[in-house]
C-alpha positions in Angstrom: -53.3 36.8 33.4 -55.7 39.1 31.6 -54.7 37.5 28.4 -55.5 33.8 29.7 -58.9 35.1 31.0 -59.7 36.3 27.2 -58.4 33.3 25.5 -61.1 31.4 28.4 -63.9 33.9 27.3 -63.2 33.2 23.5 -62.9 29.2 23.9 -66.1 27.4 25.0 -66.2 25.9 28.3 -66.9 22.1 28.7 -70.8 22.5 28.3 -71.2 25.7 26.6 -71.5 25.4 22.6 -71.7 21.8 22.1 -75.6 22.1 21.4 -74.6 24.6 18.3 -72.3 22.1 16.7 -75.3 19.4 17.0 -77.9 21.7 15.9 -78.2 24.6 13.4 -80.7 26.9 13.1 -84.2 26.5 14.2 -83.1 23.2 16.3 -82.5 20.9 13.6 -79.8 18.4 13.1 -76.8 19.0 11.1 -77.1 17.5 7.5 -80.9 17.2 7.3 -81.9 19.1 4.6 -85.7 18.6 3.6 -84.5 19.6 0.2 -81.9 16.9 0.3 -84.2 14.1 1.7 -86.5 14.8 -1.1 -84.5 14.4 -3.6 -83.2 11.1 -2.2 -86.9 9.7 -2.1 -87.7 11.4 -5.5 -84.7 9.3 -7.0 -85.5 5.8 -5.6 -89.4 6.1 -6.7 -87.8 7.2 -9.8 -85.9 4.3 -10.1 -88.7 1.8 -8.8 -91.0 3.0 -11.3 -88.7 2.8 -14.0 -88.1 -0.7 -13.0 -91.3 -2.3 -12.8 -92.0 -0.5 -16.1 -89.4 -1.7 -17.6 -90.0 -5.4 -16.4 -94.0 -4.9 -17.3 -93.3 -3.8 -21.3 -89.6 -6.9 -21.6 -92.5 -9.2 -20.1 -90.5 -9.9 -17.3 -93.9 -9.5 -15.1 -95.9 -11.3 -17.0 -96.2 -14.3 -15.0 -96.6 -12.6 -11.8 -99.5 -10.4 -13.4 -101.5 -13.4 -14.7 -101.1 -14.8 -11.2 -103.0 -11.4 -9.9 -105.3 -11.0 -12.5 -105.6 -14.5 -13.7 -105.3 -16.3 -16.8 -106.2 -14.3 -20.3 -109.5 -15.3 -21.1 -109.9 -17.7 -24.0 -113.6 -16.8 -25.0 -114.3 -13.5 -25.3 -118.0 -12.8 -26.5 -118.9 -10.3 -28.8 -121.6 -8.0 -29.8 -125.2 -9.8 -31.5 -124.8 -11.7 -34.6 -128.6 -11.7 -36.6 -130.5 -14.1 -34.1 -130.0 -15.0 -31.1 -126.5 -16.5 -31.0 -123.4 -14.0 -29.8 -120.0 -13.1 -31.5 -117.0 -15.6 -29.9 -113.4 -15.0 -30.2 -111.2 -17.8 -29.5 -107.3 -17.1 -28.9 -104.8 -19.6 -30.3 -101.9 -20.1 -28.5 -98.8 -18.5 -30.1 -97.2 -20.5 -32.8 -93.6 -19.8 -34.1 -92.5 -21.6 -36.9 -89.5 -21.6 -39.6 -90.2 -21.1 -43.1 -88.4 -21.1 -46.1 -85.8 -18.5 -47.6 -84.9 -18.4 -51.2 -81.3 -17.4 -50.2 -81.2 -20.5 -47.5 -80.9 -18.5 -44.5 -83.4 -19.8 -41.6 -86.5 -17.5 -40.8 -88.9 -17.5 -38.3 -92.6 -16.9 -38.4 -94.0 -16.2 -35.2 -97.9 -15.2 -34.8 -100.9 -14.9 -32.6 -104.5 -15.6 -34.3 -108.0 -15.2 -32.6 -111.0 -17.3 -34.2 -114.0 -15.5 -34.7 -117.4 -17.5 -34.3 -120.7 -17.6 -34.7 -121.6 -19.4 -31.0 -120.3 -20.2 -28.0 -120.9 -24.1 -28.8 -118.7 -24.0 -31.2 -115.4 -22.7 -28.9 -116.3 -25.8 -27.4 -115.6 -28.4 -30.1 -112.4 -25.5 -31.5 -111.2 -26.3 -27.8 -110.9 -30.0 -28.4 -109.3 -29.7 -31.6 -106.2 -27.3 -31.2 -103.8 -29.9 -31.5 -105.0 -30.3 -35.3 -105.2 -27.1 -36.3 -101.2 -26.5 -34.9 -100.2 -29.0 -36.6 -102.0 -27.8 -40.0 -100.6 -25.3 -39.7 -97.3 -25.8 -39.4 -97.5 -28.2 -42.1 -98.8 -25.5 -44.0 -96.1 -22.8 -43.0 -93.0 -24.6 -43.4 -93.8 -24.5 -47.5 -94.4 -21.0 -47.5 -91.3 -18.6 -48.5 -90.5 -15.1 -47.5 -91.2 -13.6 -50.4 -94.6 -14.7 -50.1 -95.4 -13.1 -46.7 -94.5 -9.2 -48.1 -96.8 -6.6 -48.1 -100.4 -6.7 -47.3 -101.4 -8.9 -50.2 -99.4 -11.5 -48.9 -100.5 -11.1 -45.7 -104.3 -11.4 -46.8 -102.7 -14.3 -48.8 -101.3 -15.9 -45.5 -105.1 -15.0 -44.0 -106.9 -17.0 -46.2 -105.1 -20.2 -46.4 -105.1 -20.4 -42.4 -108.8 -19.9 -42.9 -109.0 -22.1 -44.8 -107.1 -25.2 -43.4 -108.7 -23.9 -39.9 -112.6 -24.0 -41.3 -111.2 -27.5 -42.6 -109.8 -28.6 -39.4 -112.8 -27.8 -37.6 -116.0 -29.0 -39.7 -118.9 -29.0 -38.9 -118.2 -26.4 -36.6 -118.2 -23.0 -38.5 -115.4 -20.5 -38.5 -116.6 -16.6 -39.3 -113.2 -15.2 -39.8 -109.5 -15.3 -38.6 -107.5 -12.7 -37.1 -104.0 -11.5 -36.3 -103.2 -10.6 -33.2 -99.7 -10.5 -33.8 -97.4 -11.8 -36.4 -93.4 -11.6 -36.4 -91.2 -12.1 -39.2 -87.2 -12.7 -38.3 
């Protein structure tokens, strides 16, 4: 009988002990580690920012960040020209084209130009006429080669003809300069 009454002291009755297995030390829970928990969170805010990063630089966002911020502005005015009239960049829209190879293999041309000009009257009359100058330059684009397009001289080259053909395109109006925004070659 002595033994029995040991073997009682050493098990826990019904009610004794069962708050121990549910709590540890200092009263809390079992398996909640703050060191634990933190690293959870610090993983899924890893992974949401790498994310949206990700699907900001692919473009992926795009659309839903010119909803929020709105649509690029297409006049963009500058700093004092000599008088009164301001500095006004115009964007064209992008324009991807395929030009000639020597060895017969298709390449693209794909390229982003701003319009630089001397008033804000004339983005006016540059807005009506986008159509024309798209299609001159395609026109333009599909004769020129590859080999052409290499190395800065060819890019100030490429410059000058769209000038050009733009400043045609557009007369009266006057065209100050072109410029690449970006420019692509597959």
């Amino acid at each position: 009988m002595a033994d029995e009454a040991e073997d009682a002291k050493d098990e826990p009755s019904d009610g004794e002990g069962e708050g121990e297995d549910e709590e540890g030390e200092g009263g809390r829970k079992k398996g909640q580690d703050p060191r634990k928990l933190l690293f959870i969170i610090a993983g899924v805010l890893v992974l949401v920012i790498g994310g949206l990063s990700t699907a900001y630089f692919t473009g992926v966002l795009d659309p839903v960040v010119e909803m929020v911020a709105g649509p690029p502005a297409t006049v963009v005015t500058g700093g004092q020209d000599s008088g009164s009239n301001q500095l006004v960049f115009y964007d064209l829209p992008e324009i991807l084209v395929n030009i000639s190879s020597s060895d017969e293999r298709t390449a693209y041309l794909k390229f982003r130009v701003s319009l630089e000009l001397p008033s804000a009257k004339d983005a006016a009359r540059i807005e009506l006429l986008v159509p024309r100058i798209i299609s001159d330059f395609q026109f333009y684009l599909r004769e020129v080669r590859v080999e052409e397009l290499k190395g800065s001289a060819g890019m100030y080259r490429l410059r000058e003809a769209l000038l050009h053909r733009v400043s045609a395109a557009v007369a009266p109006a006057r065209i100050k300069d072109l410029l690449f925004k970006e420019m692509l070659l597959q």
